[in-house]
N, C-alpha and C positions, 0 to 999 in steps of 0.2 A: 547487165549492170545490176540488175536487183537481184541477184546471184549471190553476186559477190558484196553488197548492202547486205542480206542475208546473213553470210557466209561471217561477215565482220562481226555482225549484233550476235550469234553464237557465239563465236570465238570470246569476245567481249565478256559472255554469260559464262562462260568453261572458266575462265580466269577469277571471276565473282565469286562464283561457288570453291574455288579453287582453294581461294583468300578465306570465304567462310569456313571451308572445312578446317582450314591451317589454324584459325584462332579457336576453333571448336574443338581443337586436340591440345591447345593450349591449358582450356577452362577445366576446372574439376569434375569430373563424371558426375551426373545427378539427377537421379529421375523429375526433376522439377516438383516434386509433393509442394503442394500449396499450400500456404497457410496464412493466417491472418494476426496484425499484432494490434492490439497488447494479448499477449498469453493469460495475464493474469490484470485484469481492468481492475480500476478505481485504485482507490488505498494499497497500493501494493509497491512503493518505493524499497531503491538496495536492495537488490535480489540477489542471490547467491544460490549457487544450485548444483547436484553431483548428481553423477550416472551412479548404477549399483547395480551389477549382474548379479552379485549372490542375495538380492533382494529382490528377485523375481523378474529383473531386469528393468527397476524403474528409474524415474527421475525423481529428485525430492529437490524441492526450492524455497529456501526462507528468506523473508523482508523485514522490514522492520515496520515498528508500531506504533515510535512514541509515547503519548499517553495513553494510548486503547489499550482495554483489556476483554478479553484474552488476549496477551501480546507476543509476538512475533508470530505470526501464522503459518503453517508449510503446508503447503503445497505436492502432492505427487501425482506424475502421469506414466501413462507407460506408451504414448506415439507423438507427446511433446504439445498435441493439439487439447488434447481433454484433459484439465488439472484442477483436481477433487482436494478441497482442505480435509485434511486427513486431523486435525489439532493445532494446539499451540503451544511452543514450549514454556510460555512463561502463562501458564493457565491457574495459578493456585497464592492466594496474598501471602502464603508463607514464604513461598521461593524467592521472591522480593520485595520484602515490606516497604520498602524505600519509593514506591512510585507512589505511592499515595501522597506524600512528600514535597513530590517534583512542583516547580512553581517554576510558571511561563509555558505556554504548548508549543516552542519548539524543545521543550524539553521533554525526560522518556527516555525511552529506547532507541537509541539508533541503531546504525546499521548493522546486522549480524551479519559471520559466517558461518556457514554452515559445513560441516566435513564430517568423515567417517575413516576410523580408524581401528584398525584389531578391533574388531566386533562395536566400537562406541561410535552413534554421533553424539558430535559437538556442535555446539552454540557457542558463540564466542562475541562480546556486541559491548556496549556503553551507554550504562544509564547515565544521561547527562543532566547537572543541574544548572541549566543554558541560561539563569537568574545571575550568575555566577561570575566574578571577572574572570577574564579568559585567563590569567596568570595565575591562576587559582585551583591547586593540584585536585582539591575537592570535587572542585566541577566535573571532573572525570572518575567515575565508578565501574571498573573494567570487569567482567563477569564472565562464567562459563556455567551452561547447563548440559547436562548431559542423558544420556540414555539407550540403553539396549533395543527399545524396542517404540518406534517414532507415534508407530498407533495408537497404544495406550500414554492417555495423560498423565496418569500417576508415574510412569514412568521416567517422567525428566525431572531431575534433580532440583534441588534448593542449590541456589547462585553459589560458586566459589566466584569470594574475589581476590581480585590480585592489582598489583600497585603496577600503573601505565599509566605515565601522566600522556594522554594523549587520548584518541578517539578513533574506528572503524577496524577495529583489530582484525586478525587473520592471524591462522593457525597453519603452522607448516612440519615436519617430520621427515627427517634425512638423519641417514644414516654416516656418520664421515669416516675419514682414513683410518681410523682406530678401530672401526667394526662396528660403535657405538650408536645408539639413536640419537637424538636429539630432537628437542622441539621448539621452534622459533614463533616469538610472537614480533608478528608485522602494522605497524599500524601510524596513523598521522596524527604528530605533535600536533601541541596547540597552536595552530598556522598563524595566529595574530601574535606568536611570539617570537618563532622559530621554526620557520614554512620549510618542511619535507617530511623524507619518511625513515621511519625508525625502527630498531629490529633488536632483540633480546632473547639469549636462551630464556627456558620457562620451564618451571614443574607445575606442572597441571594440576596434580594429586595435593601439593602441598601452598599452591595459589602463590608461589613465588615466580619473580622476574629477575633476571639479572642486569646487569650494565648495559644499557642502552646505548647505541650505536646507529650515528645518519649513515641510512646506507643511498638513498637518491635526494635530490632536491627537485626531483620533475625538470619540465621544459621550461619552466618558466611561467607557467597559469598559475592563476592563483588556487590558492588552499589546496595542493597535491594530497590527497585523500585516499578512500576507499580502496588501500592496496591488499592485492593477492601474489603469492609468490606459485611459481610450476614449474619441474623439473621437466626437460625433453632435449634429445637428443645431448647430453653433456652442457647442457644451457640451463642456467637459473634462471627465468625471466619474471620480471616484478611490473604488475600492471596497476593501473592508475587511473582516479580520475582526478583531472587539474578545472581549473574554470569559475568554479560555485557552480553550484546547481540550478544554473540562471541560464539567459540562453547563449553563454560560454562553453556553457559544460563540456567534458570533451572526454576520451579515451585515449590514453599514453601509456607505454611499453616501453621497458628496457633490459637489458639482461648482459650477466655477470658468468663467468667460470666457477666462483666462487659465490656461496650462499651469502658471504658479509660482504661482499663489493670488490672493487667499484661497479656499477651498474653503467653500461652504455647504453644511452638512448637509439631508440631507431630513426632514422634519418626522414621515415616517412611518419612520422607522430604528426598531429593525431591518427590513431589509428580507427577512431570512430567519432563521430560527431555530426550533427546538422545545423552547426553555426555559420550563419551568412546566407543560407538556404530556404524557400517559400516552403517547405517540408511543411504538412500540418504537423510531424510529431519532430517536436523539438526538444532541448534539455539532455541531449542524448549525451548518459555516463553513468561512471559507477557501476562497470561491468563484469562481472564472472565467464571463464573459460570451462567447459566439460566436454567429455566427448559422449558419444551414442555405442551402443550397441557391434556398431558395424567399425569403431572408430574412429566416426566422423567428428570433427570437431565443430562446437557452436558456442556461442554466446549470448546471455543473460544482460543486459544492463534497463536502468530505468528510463524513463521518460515523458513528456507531458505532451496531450494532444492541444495544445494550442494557436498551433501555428505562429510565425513571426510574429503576428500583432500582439501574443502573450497577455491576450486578456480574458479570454473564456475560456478556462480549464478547472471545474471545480471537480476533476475525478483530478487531479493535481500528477503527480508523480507514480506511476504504473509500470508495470515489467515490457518487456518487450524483447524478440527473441530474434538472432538473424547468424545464418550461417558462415561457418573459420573457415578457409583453406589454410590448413600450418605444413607446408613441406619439410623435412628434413633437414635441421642445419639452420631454416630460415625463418623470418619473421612470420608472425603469424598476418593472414590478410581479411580484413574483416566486411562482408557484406553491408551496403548501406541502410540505413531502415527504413523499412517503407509500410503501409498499412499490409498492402498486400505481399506477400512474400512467395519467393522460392528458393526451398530449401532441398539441404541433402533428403536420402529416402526414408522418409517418417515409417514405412508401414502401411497394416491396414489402422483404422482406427482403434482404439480399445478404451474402453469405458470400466475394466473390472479393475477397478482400485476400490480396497475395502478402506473403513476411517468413517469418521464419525458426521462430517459436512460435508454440504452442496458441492456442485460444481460453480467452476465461477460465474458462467455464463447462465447458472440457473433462475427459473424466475422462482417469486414467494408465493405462497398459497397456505399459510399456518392455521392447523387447527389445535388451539390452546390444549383442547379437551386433547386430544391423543400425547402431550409432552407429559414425561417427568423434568424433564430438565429444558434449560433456554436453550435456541439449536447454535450449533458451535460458530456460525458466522455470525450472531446477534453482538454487538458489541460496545461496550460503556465508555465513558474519559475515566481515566482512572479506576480503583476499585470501587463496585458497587456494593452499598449496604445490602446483603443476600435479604432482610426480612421488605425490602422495600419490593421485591417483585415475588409475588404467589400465583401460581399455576393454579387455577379452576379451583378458587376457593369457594365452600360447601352456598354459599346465597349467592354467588355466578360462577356455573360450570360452565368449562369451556371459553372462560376469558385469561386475560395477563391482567394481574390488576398490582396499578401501581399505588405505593405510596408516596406522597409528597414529601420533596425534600424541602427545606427550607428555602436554601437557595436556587434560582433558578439557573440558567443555563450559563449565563455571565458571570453568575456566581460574585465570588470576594472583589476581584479587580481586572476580571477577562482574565486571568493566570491561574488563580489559584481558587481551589475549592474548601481544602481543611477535611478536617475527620468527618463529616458530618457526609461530605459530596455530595453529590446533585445524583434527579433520580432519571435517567434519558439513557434508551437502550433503542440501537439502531442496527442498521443493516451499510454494507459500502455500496453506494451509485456505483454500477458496471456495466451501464450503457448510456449513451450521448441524450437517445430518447426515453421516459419511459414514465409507468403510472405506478404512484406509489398510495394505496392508502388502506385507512384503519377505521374498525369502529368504534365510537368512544360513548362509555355509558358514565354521565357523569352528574352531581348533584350537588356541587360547591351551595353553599350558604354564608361562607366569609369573605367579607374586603378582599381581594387579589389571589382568591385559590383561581387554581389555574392549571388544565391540561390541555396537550396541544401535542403537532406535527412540527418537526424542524430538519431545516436543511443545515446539518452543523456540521462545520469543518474543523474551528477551536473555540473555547468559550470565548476568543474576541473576535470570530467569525460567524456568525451562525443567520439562519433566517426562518423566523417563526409565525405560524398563525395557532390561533389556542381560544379555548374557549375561557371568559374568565369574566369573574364575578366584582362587578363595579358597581358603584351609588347612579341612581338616575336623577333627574328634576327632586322630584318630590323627596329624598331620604333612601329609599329603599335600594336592595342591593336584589340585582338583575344579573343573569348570564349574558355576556356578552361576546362578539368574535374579535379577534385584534390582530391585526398581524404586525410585526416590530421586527427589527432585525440589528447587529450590532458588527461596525467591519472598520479596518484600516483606510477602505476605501469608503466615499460616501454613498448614504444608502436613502433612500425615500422613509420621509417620516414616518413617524406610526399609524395606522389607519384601526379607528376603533368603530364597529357600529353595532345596531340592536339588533337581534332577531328580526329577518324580514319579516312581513306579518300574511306573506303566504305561506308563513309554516305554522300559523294557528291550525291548531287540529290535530298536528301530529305530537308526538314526543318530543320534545325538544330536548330531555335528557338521553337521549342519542342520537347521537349523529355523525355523520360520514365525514372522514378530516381527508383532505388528499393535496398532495403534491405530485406535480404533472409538467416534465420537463417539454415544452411545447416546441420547440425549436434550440439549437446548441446555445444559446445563449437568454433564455430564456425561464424561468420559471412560473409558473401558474398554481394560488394558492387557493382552495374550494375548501366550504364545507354546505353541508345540508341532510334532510332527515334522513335515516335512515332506512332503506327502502323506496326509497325517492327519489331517485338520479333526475327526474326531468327539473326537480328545484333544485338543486345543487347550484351556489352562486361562487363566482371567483370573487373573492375580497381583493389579490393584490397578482399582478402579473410584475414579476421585479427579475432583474438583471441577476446573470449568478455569477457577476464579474465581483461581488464583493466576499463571495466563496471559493475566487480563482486565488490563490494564495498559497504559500509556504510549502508547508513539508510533508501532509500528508494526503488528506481526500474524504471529499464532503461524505457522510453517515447521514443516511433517511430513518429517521424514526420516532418516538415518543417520548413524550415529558410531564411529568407532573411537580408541581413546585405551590410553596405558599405565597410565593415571593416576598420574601422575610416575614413573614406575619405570622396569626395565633392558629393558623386554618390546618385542617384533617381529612377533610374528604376526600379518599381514595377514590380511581380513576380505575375504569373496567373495558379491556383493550380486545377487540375480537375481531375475526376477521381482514386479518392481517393480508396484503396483499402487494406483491411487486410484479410489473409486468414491461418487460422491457418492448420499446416499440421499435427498435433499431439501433445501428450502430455507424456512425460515418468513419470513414475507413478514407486513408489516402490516396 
């Protein structure tokens, strides 16, 4: 009897396996290479990205920026896991005077694409003046940059523009029945006027568009956006994100015989999303398609590590990367996102990408003294005044020393700065934990000068501690610590206090400024002498839910400001330091 008990529970297990094997020759071949998302942390929304064999075999990926400058950043890797900023295409105030401009932070740059053609990439994106009614062909500023060679900066061009009353273009190139090329710009009306997507031949050369033509209206989500077009197997397919970029967001596909339409939807849309899901990484859209080396296909889209609650995410909207099966003929099928992944065969690792910046996942360690120049991932709102930051001037070698801007970080009215801008140069948060701090040599003597550390996301988000120069009891004007912050959300009032008075003895014109993300939701603000860590005091532990917000991703860095007043004394920055202590993953 327990033979044949035996004899069953095998037979049972032949069948199991049997089943296994059957669905395992189903699945896509795939050495399981593991990897971990976001590709590219913090600040790194609208990603767009291309393979390149005759480029040494790499990736190159761009996002958009907004008001930061240097703006639009890319990215290249050559195993998909290690992605080095190599530059940025809108690095130079000539090539777009117009941002200095822009009023309101979600206005800027939005989303580029990025492609390569006969020897050129392209940038192709929308400075947007988001102040602007939406029916208001101005508000849209459609541009292309370009250039031969992605390494060097001088290499990409000063902006052509061209007339698209709309926003998130894409650049497409077919050739049709006449033998001829052509090139199509793709991209989403103004959705609060005339919701879908739109498409126009284009001359590139001469910044002209022609007759605009609805070629989809999406499924039905709101603001159908960020489309790309791709040719395969005799299929145009035109992919989409619908939803907002809230936790809607979503990835839709449809395709046509014909590059102008009609466009059918796929029956399985969305084809990517984590709406309705306890997913930590949600917001998932806004996607790009590329393949590998080997012709695997993957996909690019953004997304925010907040999980459904949507309330702790101030690295906000980040890349994030998850493997295509596209067969022949059919839809493409898109893996779901998860922190941890498995993908097609990445490789071994490789790290030899030349370019000018970090990796993303690098920590900071700046010694002023060894720069000629700020390193390529420090980055300002808007453009900065170049005489406001000097590299180891001759009475402090081996500092950053800022000059004050008038205005401080809120500036004119939390939108807007004017010609003069604000003097704050940061780095992007790229890990959940980590310590971020600076040495500040500083020597105010006027009412409200003032240098300091901020956790800034727009000038109507930001969260600061600073040292600064206030009246005491008696008349006189003292240094002081403060820490203030300003948000859509409410935030803990100002906390102002005096020098503890166990830092008599030491210098109090330097001292250690630091932000220290103590937990996901949490921020911890310190300062103390220099040389001192055992006094080092927190002034203010505050929520970085009033930093979780909009459209880009919180900047650690430095500020000096008058705060509107008569004051001059320049702020001596060294020491510079970021050190990430982890990352929570899915």
């Amino acid at each position: 009897m327990m033979g044949v008990k035996l004899a069953s529970i095998l037979t049972d297990i032949l069948i199991i396996l049997h089943g296994l094997t059957s669905v395992a020759a189903a699945l896509p071949e795939r050495s399981n290479t593991t990897y971990y998302n976001p590709i590219l942390p913090g600040f790194h929304p609208d990603p767009s990205c291309i393979f390149l064999k005759e480029w040494d075999n790499t990736f190159f990926c761009a996002s958009s920026s907004f008001n930061a400058f240097p703006g639009i950043p890319l990215h290249a890797s050559k195993d998909l896991r290690n992605w080095k900023l190599i530059g940025h295409a809108l690095n130079r105030n000539e090539q777009l005077p117009r941002l200095a401009e822009t009023n309101r932070s979600t206005s800027g740059i939005w989303a580029a694409t990025l492609r390569y053609h006969k020897g050129t990439f392209y940038v192709i994106t929308t400075l947007v003046d988001d102040d602007r009614p939406p029916n208001d062909a101005s508000r849209w500023d459609n541009i292309i940059f370009k250039s031969k060679d992605p390494y060097t900066l001088s290499a990409w061009s000063i902006a052509t523009h061209f007339s698209f009353e709309g926003y998130d273009p894409d650049l497409f190139w077919d050739v049709g029945a006449d033998g001829k090329e052509k090139t199509y710009v793709t991209g989403a009306h103004a959705w609060h006027v005339d919701p879908g997507i739109w498409q126009a031949e284009a001359d590139l050369e001469k910044g002209t568009v022609g007759e605009l033509k609805l070629v989809w209206k999406g499924t039905g989500g709101t603001a159908p956006e960020g489309p790309h077009i791709y040719k395969k197997d005799g299929w145009y397919y035109l992919l989409a994100a619908e939803g907002g970029t809230g936790l809607e967001h979503m990835v839709t596909i449809s395709r046509s015989k014909n590059i102008n339409g009609p466009f059918e939807q796929n029956p399985a849309n969305p084809v990517l999303t984590n709406t309705n899901t306890t997913s930590y990484f949600q917001t998932i859209g806004h996607s790009d398609l590329f393949q590998d080396r080997a012709g695997n296909w993957w996909a690019v889209a953004l997304s925010t590590r907040g999980g459904p609650e949507y309330l702790h995410f101030p690295m906000v909207r980040e890349t994030v990367l998850t493997p295509v099966t596209w067969k022949q003929g059919e839809w493409p099928v898109f893996s779901p996102v998860r922190g941890e992944m498995s993908g097609w065969d990445m490789g071994k690792e490789d790290r030899g990408i030349k370019g000018v910046g970090p990796f993303v996942d690098d920590a900071d360690d700046i010694d002023f003294a060894k720069l000629t120049r700020l390193p390529e991932h420090f980055t300002h709102w808007r453009y900065p005044i170049p005489s406001s930051y000097t590299l180891s001037p001759p009475s402090h070698p081996g500092t950053l020393r800022l000059t004050p801007s008038v205005l401080n970080l809120t500036a004119l009215t939390g939108n807007y700065a004017g010609p003069p801008g604000q003097t704050f140069v940061g780095r992007r948060q790229s890990h959940t934990l980590f310590t971020y701090t600076v040495d500040v040599e500083f020597s105010g003597t006027v009412v409200e000068e003032e240098v300091g550390v901020s956790a800034f996301l727009t000038q109507n988000h930001h969260i600061d501690l600073g040292v600064v120069v206030l009246p005491v009891a008696d008349g006189t004007l003292q240094p002081h610590l403060r820490y203030r912050a300003i948000s859509y959300i409410p935030v803990p009032e100002p906390i102002v206090v005096p020098f503890p008075v166990e830092w008599k003895g030491y210098d109090t014109g330097k001292l250690a400024l630091e932000i220290r993300a103590v937990n996901a939701s949490h921020y911890a603000f310190s300062a103390g002498p220099t040389g001192a860590r055992s006094l080092r005091r927190t002034i203010a532990t505050v929520s970085n839910e009033g930093v979780s917000w909009g459209f880009t991703g919180v900047l650690l860095g430095v500020y000096s400001t008058t705060n509107g007043g008569a004051g001059s004394a320049p702020a001596y920055i060294s020491k510079w330091k970021y050190v990430p202590e982890g990352q929570f993953r899915d």
